[in-house]
N, CA, C and O atoms as a MOPAC input file, in Angstrom:
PM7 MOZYME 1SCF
protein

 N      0.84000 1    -1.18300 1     0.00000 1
 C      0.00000 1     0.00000 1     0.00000 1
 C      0.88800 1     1.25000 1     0.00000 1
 O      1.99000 1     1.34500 1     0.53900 1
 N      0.20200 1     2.23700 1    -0.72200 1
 C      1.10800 1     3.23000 1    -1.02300 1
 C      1.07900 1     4.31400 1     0.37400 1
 O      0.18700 1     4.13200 1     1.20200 1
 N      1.97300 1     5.30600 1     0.56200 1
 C      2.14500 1     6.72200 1     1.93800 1
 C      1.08300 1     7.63800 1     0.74700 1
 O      1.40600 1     8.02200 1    -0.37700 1
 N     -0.11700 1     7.78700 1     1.38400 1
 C     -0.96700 1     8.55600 1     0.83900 1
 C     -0.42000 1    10.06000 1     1.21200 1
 O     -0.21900 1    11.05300 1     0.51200 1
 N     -0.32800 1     9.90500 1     2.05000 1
 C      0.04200 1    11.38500 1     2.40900 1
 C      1.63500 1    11.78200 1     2.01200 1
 O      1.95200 1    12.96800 1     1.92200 1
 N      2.20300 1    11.15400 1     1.87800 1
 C      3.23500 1    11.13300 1     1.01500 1
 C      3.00300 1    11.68500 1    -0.79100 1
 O      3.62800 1    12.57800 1    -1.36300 1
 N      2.07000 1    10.93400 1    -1.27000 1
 C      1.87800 1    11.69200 1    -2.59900 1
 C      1.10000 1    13.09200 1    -2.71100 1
 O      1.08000 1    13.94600 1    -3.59800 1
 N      0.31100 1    12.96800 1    -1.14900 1
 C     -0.70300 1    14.58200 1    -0.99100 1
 C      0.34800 1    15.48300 1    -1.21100 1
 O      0.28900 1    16.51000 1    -1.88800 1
 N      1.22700 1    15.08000 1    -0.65600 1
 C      2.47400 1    16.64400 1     0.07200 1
 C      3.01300 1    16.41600 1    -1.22500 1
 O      4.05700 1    17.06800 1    -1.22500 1
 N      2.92400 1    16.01100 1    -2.03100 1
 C      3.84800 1    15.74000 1    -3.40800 1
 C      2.89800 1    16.93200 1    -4.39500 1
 O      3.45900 1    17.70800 1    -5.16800 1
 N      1.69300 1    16.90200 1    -4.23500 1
 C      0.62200 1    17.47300 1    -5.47400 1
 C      0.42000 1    18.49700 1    -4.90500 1
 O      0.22100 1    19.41700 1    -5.69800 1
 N      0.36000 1    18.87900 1    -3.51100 1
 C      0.43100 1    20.13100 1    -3.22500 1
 C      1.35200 1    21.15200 1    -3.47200 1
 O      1.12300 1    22.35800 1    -3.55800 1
 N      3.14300 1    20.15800 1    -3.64900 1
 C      4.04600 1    21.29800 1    -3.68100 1
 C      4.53700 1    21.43700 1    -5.58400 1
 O      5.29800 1    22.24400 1    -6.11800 1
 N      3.83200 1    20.43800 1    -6.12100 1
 C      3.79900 1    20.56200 1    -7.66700 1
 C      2.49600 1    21.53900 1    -8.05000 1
 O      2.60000 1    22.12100 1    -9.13000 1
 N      1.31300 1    21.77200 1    -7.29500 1
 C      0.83500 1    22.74600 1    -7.32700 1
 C      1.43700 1    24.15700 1    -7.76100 1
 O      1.25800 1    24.87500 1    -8.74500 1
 N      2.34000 1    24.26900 1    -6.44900 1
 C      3.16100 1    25.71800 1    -6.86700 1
 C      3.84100 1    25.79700 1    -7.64100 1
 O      4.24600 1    26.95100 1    -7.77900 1
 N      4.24800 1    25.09100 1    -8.32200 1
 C      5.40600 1    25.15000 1    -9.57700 1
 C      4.96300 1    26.26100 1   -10.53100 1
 O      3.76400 1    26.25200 1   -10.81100 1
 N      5.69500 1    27.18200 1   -11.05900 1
 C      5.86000 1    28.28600 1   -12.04300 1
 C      5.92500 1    28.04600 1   -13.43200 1
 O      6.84600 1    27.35000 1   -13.85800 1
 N      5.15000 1    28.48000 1   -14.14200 1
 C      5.35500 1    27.80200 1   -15.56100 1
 C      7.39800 1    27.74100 1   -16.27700 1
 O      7.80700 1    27.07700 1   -17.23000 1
 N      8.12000 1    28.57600 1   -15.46500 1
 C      9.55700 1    28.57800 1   -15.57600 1
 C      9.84000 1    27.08600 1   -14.67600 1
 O     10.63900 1    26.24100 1   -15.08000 1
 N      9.27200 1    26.97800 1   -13.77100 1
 C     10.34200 1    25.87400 1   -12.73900 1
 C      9.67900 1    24.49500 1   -13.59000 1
 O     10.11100 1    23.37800 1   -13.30300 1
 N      8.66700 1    24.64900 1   -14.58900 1
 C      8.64000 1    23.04700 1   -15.35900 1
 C      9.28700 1    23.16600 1   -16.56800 1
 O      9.71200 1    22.19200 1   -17.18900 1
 N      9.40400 1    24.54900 1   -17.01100 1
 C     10.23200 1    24.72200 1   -18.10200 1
 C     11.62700 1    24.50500 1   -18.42300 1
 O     12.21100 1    24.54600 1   -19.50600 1
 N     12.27800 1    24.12300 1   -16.55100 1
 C     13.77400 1    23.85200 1   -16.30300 1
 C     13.39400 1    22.53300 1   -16.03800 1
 O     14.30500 1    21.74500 1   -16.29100 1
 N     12.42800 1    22.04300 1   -15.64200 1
 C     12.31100 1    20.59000 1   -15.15700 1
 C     12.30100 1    19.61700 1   -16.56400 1
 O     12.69400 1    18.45100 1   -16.51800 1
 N     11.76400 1    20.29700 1   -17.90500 1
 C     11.70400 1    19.64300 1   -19.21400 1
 C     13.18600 1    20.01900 1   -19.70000 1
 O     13.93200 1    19.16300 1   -20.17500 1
 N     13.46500 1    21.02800 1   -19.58500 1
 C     14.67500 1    20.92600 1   -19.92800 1
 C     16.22400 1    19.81400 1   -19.81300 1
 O     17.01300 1    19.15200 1   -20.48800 1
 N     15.87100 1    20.25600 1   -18.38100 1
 C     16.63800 1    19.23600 1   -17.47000 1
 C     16.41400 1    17.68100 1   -17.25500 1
 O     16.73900 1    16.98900 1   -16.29000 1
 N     16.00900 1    17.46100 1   -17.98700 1
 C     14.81800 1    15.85000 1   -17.98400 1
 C     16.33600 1    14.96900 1   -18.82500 1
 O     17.05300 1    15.39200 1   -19.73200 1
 N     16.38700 1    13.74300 1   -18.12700 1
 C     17.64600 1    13.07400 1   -18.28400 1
 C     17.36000 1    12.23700 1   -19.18100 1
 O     18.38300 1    11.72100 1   -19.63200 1
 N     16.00000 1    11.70000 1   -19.85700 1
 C     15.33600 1    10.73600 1   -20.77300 1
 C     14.06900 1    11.38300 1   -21.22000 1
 O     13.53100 1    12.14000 1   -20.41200 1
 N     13.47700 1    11.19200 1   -22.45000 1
 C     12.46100 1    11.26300 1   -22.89700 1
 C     11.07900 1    10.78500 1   -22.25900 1
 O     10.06200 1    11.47800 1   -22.25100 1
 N     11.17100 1     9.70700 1   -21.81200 1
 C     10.26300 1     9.57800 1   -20.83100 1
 C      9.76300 1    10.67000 1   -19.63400 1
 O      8.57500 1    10.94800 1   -19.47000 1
 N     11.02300 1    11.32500 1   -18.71000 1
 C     11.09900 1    12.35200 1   -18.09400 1
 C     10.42600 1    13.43000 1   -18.56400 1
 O      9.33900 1    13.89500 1   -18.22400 1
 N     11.29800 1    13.81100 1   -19.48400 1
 C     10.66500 1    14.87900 1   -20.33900 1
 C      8.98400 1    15.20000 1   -20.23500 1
 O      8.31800 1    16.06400 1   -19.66400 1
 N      8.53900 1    13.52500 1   -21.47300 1
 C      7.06100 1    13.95900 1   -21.61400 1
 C      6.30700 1    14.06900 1   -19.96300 1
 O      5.17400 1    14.55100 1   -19.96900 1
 N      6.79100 1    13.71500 1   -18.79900 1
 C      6.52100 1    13.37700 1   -17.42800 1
 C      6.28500 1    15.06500 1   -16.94800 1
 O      5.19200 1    15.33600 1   -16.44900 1
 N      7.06300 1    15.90600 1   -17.06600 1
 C      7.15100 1    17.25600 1   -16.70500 1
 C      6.58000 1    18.17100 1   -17.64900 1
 O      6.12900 1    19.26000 1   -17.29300 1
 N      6.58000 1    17.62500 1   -19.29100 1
 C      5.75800 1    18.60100 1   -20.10900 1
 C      4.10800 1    18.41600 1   -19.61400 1
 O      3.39800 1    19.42100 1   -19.58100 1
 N      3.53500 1    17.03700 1   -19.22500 1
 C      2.80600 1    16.56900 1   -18.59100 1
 C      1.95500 1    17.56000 1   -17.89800 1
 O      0.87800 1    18.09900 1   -18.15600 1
 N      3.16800 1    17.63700 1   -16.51800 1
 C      2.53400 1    18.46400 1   -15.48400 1
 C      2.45500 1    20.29200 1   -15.96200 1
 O      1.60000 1    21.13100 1   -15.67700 1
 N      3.37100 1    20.37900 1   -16.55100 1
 C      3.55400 1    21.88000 1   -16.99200 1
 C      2.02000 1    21.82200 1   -17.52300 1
 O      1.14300 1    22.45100 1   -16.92900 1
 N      1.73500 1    21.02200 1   -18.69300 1
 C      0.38900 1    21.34900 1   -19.46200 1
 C     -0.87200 1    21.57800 1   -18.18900 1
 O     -1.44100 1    22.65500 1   -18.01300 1
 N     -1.14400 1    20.30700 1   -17.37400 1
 C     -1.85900 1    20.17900 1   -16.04500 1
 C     -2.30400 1    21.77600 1   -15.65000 1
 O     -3.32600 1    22.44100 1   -15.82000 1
 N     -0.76500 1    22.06300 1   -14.93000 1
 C     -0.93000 1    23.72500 1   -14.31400 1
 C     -1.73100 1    24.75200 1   -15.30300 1
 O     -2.61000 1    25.57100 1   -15.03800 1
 N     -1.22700 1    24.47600 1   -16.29600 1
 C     -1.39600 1    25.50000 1   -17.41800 1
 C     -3.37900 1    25.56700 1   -17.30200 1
 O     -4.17500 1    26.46700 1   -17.03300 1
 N     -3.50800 1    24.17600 1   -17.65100 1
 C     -4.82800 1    23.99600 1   -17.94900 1
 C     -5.93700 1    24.36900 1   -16.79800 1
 O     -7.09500 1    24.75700 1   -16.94900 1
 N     -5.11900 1    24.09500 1   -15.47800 1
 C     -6.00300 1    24.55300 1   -14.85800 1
 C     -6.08100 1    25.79900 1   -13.92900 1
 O     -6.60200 1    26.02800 1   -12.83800 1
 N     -5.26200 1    26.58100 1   -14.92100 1
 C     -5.08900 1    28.55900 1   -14.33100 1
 C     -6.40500 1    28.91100 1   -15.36400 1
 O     -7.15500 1    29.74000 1   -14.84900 1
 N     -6.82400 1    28.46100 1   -16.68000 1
 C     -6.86400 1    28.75900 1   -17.85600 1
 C     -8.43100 1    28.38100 1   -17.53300 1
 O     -9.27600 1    29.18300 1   -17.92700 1
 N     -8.93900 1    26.99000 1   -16.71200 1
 C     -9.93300 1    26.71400 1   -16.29700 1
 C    -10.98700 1    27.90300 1   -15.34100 1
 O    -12.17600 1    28.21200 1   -15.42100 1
 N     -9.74700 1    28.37100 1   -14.37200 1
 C     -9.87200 1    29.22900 1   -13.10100 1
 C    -10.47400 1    30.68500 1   -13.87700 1
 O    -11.45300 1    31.34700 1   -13.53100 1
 N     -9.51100 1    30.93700 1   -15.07000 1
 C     -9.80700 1    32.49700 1   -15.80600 1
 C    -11.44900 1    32.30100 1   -16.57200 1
 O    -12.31000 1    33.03100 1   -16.08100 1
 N    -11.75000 1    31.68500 1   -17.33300 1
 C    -12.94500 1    31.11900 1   -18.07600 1
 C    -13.86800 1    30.96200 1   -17.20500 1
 O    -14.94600 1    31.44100 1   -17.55800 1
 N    -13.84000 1    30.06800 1   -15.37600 1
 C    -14.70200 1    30.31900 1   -14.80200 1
 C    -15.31700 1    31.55000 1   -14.20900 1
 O    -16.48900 1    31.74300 1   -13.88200 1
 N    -13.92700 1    32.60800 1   -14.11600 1
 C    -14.30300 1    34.25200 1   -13.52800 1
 C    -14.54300 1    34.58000 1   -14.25700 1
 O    -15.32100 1    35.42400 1   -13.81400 1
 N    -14.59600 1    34.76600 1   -15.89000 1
 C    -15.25300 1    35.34300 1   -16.95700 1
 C    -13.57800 1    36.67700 1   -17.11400 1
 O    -13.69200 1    37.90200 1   -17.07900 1
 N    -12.62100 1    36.13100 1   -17.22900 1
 C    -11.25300 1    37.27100 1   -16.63600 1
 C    -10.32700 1    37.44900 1   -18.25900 1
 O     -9.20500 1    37.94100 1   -18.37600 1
 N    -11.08300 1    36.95900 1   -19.23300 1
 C    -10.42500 1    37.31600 1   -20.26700 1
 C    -11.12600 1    37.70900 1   -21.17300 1
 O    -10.61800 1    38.08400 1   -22.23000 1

C-alpha cells in the first residue's frame, strides 16, 4: 500500500510550480520519458489557471 500522504504533500508542492520551474524541469529531464513526465505536469498547471480564468469570466 502506497504513503498517501506522502503523494498529498507531493501534489500540493507541484501545485506551486511556475510555468519557468517546469520549463527547467523539461529541460533538465535526463530521458524522454522524463521529459514527456514534466511537459505533462507543466500542461496540467497550465490547464487549470486557464480553467480558473474562463470560470471568472477574466479574459
Amino acid at each position: 500500500m502506497c504513503d498517501v500522504n506522502k503523494y498529498l504533500e507531493m501534489y500540493k508542492e507541484i501545485k506551486t510550480l511556475q510555468p519557468e520551474d517546469t520549463l527547467q524541469l523539461v529541460m533538465e529531464a535526463k530521458d524522454e520519458e522524463e521529459r514527456d513526465f514534466f511537459e505533462m505536469l507543466g500542461n496540467f498547471l497550465l490547464q487549470q489557471k486557464q480553467k480558473k480564468v474562463i470560470e471568472g469570466n477574466l479574459f
